[in-house]
C-alpha positions in Angstrom: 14.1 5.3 -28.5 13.6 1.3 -29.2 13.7 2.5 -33.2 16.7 3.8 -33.0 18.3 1.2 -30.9 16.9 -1.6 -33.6 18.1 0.5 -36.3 21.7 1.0 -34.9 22.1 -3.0 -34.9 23.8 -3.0 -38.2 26.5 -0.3 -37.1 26.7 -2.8 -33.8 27.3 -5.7 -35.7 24.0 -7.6 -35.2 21.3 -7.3 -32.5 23.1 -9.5 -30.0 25.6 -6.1 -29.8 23.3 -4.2 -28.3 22.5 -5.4 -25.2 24.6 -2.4 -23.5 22.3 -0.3 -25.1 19.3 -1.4 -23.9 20.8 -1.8 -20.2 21.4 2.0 -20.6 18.2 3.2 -21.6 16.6 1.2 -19.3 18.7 2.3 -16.6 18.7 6.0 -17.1 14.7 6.3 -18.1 14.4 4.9 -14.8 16.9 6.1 -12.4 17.1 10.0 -14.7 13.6 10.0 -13.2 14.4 9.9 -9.8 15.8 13.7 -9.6 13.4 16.1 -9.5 9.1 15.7 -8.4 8.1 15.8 -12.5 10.8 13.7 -13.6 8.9 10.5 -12.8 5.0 9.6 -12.5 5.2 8.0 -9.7 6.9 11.3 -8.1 3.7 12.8 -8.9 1.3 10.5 -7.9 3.0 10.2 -4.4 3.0 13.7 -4.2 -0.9 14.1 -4.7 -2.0 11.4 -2.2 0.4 13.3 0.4 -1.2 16.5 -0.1 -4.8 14.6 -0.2 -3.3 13.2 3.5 -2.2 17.2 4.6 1.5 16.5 3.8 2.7 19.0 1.2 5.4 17.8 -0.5 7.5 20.7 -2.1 9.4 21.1 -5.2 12.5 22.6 -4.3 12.9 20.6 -0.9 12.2 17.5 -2.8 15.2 17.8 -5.8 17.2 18.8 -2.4 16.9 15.8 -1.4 16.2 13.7 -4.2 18.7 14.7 -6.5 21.9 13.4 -4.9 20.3 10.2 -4.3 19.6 10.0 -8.1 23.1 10.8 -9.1 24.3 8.0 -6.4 21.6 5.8 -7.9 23.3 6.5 -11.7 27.0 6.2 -10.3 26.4 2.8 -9.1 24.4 1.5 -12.4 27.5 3.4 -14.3 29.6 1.4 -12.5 27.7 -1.8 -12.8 27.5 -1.1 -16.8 31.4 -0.6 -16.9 31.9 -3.9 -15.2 29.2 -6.2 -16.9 29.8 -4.7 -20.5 33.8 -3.6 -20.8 
């Protein structure tokens, strides 16, 4: 995605334009993530030291939980983007 950020800059005015853009993708690379056990790296890594300790941690029960949290998580950066950038 950096590509076609850098290649929007013209379109944005200039480089300096697209800081909104970057706080975005940052944002939702890392918070999208958050929702589901595959949806992150760390999810996974967690996951497979559990089940080394004997704590299974399951799919479905996990994006039970996990998933509102992540859509609280992108709420408040939505907000946060709104205020800082509009």
């Amino acid at each position: 995605m950096i590509p076609v950020i850098k290649s929007m800059a013209p379109t944005f005015c200039g480089a300096e334009n697209l800081m909104p853009l970057w706080w975005a993708l940052a944002l939702g690379a890392c918070l999208g993530g958050n929702g589901s056990l595959v949806g992150a790296s760390a999810n996974l890594i967690v996951a497979g030291v559990a089940e080394r300790a004997g704590h299974r941690i399951r799919f479905l029960p996990f994006m039970l939980m996990a998933f509102p949290m992540m859509i609280l998580s992108i709420i408040i950066a939505s907000v946060y983007m709104y205020l800082r950038f509009l």
